[in-house]
MIDOSE-1310 file (N, C-alpha, C; in nm, 2 decimals, decimal comma, always signed):
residues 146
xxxx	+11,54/+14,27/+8,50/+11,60/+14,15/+8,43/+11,66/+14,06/+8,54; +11,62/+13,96/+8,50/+11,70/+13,85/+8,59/+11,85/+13,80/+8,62; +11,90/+13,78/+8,71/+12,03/+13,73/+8,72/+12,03/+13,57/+8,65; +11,94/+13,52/+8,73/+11,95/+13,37/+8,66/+11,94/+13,30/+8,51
xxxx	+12,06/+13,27/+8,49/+12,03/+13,21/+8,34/+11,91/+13,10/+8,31; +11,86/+13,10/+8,16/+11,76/+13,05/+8,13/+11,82/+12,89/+8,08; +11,70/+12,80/+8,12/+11,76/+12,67/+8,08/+11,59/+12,58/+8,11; +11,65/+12,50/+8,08/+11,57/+12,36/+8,09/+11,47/+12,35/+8,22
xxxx	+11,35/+12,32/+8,22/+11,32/+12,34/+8,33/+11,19/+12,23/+8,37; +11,13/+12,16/+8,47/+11,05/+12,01/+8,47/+10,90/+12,03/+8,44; +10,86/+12,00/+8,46/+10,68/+11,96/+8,45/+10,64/+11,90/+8,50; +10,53/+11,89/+8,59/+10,53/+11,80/+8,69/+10,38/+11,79/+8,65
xxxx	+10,32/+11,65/+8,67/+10,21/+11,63/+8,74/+10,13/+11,56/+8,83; +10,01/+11,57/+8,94/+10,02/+11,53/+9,03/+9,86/+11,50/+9,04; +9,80/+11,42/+9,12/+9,68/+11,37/+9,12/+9,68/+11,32/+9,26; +9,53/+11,46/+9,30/+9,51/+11,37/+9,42/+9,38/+11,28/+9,35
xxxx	+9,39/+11,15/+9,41/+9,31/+11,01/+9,39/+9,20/+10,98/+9,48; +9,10/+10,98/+9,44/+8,98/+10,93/+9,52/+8,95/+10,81/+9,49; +8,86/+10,71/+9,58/+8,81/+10,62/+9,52/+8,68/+10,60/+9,61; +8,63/+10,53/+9,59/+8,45/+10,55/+9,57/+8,43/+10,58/+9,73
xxxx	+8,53/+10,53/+9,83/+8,45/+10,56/+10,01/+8,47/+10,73/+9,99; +8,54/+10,81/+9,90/+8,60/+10,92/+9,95/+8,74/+10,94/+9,98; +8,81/+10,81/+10,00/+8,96/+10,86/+10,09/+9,03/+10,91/+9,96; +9,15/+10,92/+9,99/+9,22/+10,98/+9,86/+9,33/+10,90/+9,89
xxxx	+9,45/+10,85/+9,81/+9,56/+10,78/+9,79/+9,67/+10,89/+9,84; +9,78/+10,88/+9,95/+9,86/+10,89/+9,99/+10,02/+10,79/+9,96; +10,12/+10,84/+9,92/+10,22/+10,76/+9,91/+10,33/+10,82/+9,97; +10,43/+10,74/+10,05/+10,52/+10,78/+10,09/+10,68/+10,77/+10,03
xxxx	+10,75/+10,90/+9,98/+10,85/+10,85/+9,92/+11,00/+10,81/+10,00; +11,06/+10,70/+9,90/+11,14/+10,64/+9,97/+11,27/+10,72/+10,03; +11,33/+10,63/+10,14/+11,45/+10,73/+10,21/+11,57/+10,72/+10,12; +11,56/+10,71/+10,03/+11,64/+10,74/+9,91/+11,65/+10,78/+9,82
xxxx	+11,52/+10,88/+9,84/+11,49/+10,98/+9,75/+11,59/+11,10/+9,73; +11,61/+11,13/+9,61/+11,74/+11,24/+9,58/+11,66/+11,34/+9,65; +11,51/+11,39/+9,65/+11,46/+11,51/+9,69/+11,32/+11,47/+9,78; +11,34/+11,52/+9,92/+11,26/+11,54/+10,03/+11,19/+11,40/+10,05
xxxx	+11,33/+11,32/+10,09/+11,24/+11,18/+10,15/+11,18/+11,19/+10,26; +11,13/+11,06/+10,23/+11,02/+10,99/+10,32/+10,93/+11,10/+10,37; +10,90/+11,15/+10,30/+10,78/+11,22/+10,33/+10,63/+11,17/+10,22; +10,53/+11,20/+10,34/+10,38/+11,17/+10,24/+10,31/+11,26/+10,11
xxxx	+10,28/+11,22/+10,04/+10,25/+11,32/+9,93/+10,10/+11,19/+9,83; +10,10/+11,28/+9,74/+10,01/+11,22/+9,65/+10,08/+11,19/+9,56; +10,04/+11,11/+9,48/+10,15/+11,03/+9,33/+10,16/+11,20/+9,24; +10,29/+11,17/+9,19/+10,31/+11,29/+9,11/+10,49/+11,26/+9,01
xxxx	+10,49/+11,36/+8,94/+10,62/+11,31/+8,87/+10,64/+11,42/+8,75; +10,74/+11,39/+8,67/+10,78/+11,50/+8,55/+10,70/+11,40/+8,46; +10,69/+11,49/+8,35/+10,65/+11,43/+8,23/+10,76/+11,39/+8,12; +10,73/+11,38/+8,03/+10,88/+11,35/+7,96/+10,84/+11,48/+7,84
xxxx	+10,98/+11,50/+7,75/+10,89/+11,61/+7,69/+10,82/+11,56/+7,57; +10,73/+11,64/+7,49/+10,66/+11,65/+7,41/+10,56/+11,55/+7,48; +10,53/+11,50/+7,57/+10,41/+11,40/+7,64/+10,31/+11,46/+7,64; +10,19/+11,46/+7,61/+10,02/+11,52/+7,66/+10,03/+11,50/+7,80
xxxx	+10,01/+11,64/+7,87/+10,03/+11,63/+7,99/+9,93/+11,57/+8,06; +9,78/+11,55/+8,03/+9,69/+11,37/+8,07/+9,77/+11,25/+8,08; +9,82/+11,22/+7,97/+9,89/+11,12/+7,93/+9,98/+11,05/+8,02; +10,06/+11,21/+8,02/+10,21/+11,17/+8,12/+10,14/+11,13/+8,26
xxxx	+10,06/+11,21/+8,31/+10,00/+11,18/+8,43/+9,96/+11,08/+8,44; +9,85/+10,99/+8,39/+9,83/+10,89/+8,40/+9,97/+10,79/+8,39; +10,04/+10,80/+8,29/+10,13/+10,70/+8,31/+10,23/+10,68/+8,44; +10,21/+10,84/+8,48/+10,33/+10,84/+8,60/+10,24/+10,78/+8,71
xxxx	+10,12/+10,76/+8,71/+10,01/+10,72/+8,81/+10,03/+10,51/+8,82; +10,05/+10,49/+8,70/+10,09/+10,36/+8,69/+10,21/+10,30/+8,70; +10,31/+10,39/+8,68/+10,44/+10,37/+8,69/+10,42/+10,37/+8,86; +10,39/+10,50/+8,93/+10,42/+10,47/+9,09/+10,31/+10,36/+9,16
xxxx	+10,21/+10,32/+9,08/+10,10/+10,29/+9,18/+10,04/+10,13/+9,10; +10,06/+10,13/+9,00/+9,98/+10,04/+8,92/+9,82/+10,09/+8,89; +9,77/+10,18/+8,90/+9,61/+10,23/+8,96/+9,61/+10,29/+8,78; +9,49/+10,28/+8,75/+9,45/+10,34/+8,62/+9,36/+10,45/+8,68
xxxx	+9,37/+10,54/+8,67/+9,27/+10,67/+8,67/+9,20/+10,74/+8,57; +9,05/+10,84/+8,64/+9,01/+10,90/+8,56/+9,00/+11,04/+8,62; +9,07/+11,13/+8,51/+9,09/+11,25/+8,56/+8,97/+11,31/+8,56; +8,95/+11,38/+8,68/+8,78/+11,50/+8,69/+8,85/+11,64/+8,63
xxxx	+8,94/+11,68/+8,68/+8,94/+11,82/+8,62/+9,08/+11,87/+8,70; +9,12/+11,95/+8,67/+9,28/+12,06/+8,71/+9,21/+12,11/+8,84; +9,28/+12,08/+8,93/+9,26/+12,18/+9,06/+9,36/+12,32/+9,08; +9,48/+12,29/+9,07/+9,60/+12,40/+9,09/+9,70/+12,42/+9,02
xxxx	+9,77/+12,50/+8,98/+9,89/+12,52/+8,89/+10,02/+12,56/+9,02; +10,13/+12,49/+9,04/+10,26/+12,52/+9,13/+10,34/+12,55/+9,03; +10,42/+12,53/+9,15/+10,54/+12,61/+9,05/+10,66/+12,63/+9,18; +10,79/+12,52/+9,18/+10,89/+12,59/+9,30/+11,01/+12,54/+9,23
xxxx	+11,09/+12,59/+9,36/+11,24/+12,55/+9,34/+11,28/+12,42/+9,37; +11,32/+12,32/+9,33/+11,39/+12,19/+9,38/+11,53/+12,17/+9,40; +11,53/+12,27/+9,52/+11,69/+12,32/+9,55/+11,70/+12,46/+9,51; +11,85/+12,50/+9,49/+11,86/+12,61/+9,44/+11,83/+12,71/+9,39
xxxx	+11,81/+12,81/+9,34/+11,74/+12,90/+9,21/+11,84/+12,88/+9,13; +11,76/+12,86/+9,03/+11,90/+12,75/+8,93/+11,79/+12,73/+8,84; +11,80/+12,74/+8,68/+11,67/+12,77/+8,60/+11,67/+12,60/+8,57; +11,76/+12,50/+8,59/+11,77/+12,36/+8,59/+11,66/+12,29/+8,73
xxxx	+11,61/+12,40/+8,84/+11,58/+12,36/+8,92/+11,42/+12,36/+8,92; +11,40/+12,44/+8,81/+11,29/+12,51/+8,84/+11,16/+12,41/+8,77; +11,05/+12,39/+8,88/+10,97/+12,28/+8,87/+10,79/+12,35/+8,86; +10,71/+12,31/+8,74/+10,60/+12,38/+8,74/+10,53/+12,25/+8,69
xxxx	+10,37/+12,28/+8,78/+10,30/+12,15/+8,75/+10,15/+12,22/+8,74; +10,07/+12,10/+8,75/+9,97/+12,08/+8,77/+9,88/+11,98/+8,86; +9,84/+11,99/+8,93/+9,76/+11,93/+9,03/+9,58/+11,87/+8,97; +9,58/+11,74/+8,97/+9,43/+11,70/+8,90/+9,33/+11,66/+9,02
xxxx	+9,20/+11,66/+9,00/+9,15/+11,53/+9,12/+9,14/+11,45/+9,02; +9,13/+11,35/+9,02/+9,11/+11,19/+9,00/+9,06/+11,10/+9,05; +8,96/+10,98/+8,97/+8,93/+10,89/+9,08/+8,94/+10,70/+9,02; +8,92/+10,64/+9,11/+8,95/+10,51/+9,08/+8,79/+10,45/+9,09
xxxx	+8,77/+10,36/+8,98/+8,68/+10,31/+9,03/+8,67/+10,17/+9,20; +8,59/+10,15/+9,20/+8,58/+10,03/+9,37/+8,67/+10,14/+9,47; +8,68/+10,08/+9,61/+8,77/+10,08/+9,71/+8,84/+9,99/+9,75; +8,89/+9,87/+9,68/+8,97/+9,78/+9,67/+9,09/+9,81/+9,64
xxxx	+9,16/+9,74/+9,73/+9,32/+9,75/+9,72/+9,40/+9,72/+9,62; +9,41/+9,77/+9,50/+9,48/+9,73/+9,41/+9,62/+9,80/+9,38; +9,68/+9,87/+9,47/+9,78/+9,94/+9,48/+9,93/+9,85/+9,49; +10,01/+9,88/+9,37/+10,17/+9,82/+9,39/+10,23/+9,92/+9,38
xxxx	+10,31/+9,92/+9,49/+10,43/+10,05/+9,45/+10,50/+10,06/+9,40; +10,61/+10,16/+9,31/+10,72/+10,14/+9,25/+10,82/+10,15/+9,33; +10,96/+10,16/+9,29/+11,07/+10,19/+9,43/+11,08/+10,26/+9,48; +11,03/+10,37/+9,43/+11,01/+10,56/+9,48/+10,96/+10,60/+9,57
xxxx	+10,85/+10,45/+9,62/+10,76/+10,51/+9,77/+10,77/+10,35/+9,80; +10,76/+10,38/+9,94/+10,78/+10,25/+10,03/+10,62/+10,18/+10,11; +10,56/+10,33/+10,13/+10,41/+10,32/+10,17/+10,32/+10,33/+10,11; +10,21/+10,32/+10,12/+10,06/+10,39/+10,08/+9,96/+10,39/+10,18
xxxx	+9,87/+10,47/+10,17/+9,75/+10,49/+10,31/+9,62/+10,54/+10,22; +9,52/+10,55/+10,19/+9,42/+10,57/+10,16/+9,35/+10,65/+10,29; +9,30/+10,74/+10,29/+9,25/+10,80/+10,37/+9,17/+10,92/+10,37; +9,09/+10,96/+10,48/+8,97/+11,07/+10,44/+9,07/+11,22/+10,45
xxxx	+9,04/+11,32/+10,31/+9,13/+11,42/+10,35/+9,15/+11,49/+10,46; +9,09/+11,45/+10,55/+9,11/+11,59/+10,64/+9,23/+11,47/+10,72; +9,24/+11,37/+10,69/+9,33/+11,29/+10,82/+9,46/+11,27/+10,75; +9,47/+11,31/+10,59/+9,58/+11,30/+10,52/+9,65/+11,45/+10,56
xxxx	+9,59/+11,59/+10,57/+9,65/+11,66/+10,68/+9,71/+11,65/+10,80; +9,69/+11,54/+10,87/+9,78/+11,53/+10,98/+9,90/+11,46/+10,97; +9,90/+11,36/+10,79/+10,02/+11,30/+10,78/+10,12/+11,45/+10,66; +10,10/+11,50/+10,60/+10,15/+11,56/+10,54/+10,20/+11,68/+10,60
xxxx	+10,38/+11,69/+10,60/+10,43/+11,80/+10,62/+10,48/+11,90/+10,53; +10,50/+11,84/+10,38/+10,54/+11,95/+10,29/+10,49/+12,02/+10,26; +10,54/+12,21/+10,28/+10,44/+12,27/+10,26/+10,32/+12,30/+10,15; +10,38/+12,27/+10,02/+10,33/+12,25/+9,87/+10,23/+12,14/+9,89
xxxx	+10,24/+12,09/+9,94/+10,14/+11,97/+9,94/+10,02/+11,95/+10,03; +10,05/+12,04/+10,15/+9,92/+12,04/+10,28/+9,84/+12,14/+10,18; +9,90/+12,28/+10,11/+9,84/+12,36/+10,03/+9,73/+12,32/+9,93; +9,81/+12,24/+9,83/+9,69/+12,14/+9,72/+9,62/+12,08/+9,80
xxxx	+9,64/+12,04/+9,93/+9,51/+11,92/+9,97/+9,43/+11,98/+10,03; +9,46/+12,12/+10,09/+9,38/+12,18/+10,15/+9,27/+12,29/+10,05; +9,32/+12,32/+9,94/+9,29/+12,38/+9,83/+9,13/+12,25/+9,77; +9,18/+12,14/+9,82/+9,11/+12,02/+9,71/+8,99/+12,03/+9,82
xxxx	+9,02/+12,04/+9,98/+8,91/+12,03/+10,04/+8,79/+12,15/+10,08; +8,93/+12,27/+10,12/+8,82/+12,41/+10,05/+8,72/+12,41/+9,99; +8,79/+12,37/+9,85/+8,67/+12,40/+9,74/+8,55/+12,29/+9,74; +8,57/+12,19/+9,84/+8,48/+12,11/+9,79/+8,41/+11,99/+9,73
xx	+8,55/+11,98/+9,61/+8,51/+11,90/+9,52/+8,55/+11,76/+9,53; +8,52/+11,69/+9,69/+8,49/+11,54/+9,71/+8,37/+11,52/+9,75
């Protein structure tokens, strides 16, 4: 049995983004982020509850990026702490590939990221240090499925 009390806990979802050259969408979040700024990652976010979690994803795709996507399929299930072990902390998602149609720059960011980079996955590995994240992109290139 667990020590930690049970509570409320987030949903995440996240989308790495292709568009037609192959690169995938990188964003950087801002140095005022309450959790692990300025680091590079793929667009991602909670859902709200009762949301279809397609739904939520896409919206959180437009809320950080402006970009309309179309989901290919679930690549990975996470699941970590966002801080403490604290059942308030506790963060479980899903990871999609996605793609945009053209290679055209149609990208606006929200306040939450300051950058963006489009790029071929293996060179989005040399910008990404969080561990959760080099894992999903390396997971997306593994298997293949760009």
């Amino acid at each position: 049995m667990s020590n930690v009390d049970e509570g409320r806990f987030m949903v995440a979802m996240g989308a790495i983004i292709e568009n037609e050259l192959g690169q995938i969408l990188l964003v950087k979040r801002s140095n005022d982020n309450d959790y692990k700024p300025e680091i590079w990652e793929y667009p991602m976010g909670r859902i709200k509850q009762f949301e279809n979690p397609v739904e939520g994803l896409k919206r959180e795709v437009r809320e950080e990026t402006r970009l309309e996507i179309e989901i290919i399929k679930p690549l990975k299930v996470f699941s970590f702490m966002r801080g403490e072990k604290d059942a308030d902390n506790e963060v479980v998602g899903v990871v999609y590939w996605a793609k945009i149609e053209g290679s055209d720059d149609n990208v606006t960011l929200s306040d939450e990221h300051t950058e963006y980079k489009w790029v071929t996955p293996d060179a989005a590995l040399d910008l990404i240090d969080h561990r959760g994240i080099r894992e999903d992109l390396e997971y997306f290139i593994d298997e293949q499925v760009y």
